[in-house]
N, C-alpha and C positions, 0 to 999 in steps of 0.2 A: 504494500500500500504506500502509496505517493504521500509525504506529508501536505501535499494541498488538498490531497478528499481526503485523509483524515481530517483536517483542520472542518473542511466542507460539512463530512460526516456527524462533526460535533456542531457543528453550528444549526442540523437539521435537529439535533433533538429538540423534544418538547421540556414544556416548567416538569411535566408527572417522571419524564424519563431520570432528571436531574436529582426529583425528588427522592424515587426509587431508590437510585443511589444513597442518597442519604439515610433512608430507613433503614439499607444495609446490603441489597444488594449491589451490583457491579458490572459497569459498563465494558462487554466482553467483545471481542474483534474476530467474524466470524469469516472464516475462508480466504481473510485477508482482504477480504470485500465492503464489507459493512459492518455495522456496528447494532447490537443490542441488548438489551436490558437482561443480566442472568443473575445466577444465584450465585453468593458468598463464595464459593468453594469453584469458581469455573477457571478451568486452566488457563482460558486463554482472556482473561481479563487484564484489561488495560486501565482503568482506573476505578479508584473505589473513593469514599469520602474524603479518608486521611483525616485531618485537621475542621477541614470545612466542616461548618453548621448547618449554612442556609443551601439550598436550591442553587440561588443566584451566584453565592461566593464560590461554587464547587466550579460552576460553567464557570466563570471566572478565571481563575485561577486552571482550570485544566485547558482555555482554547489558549493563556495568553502562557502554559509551557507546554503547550500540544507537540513540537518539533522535540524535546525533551522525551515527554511518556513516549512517542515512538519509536524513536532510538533504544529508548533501555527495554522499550517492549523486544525490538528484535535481536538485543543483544543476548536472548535465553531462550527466543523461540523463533524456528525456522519457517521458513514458507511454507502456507500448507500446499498436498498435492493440487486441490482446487485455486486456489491462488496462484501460485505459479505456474500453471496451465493456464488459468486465462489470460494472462500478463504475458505468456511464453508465445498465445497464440496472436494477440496483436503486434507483438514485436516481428513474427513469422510473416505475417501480413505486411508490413509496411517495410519490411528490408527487404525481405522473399528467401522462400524455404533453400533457397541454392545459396546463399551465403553462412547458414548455420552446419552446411555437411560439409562430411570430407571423408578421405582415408583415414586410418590410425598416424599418426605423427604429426606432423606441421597442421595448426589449428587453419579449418578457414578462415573467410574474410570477417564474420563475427561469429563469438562467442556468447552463451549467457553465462551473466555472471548478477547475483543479489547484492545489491550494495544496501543494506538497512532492509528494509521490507518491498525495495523495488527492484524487480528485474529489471538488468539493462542489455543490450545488442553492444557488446565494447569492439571495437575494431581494432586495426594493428598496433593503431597511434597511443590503445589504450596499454599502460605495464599490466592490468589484471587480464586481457587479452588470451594473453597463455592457458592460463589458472582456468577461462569461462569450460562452458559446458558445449559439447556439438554432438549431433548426430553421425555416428561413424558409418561411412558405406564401404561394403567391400569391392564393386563393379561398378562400374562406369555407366549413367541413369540418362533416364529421359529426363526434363523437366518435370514434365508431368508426374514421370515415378517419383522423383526425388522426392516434390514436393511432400507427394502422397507419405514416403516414406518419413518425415519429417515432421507430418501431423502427424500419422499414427506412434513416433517415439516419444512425441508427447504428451496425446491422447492414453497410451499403455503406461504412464506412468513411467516411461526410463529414463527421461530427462528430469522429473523431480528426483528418482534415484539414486541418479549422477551427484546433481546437486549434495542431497544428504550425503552420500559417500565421501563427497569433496567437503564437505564441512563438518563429519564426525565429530574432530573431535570439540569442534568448537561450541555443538549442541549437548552433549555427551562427557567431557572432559572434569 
């Protein structure tokens, strides 16, 4: 998640969602996509009352450290499969599936690589370039195959995978 729809996402709740929070539940971050109201104990929650009393001081205070809670959010938890497939398949879309594949060795023209809670397309000029994620082919494709090939690694889940394997131990350590 981009911290401007986070930012976005918090700014859509309502007075009752903020309230919620306050009674005791906690504003939890679901698939990387959106934001909603859960209970106490949700793994993937992002902000909970803390200090704040009111409703108003909690919005407050969480959109004006919003760029904050989502850093440390992602600093202990990784993209979900769902999130990083949708993120994986606009970035597919707008560079095109023949720049994420390649043979095993020298990475194509872009990699995916997470930087905080957003996938990025990094290309050569980027140093994490290396480190990103690609679809490996082993024969030489149509367009068309490739593409297809490219949605389905990351439709099958192997490009989130990839991802987790390449960040073991950072989720895990």
């Amino acid at each position: 998640m981009t911290p401007s729809l986070f930012r976005t996402l918090l700014e859509e709740l309502v007075d009752a969602d903020w309230q919620a929070v306050i009674d005791g539940q906690r504003i939890v971050l679901v698939d990387d996509q959106r934001l909603e109201i859960g209970d106490a104990h949700a793994l993937s929650a992002i902000i909970q009352a803390g200090e704040a009393s009111t409703a108003a001081e909690l919005r407050e205070v969480s959109l004006a450290e919003a760029d904050d809670l989502l850093n440390n959010y992602y600093r202990t938890h990784a993209l979900t499969n769902a999130g990083f497939n949708a993120q994986a398949l606009k970035l597919i879309a707008m560079h095109g599936a023949e720049n994420f594949a390649g043979p095993f060795g020298p990475p194509p023209p872009r990699t995916l690589f997470v930087d905080g809670g957003e996938l990025i397309a990094a290309d050569h000029s980027d140093p994490r370039h290396r480190y990103g994620a690609y679809c490996e082919v082993d024969v030489p494709m149509s367009p068309e195959a490739l593409a297809e090939k490219v949605e389905q690694w990351i439709e099958r889940g192997e490009a989130h995978a990839r991802y987790m394997a390449m960040n073991a131990c950072r989720y895990n350590c």
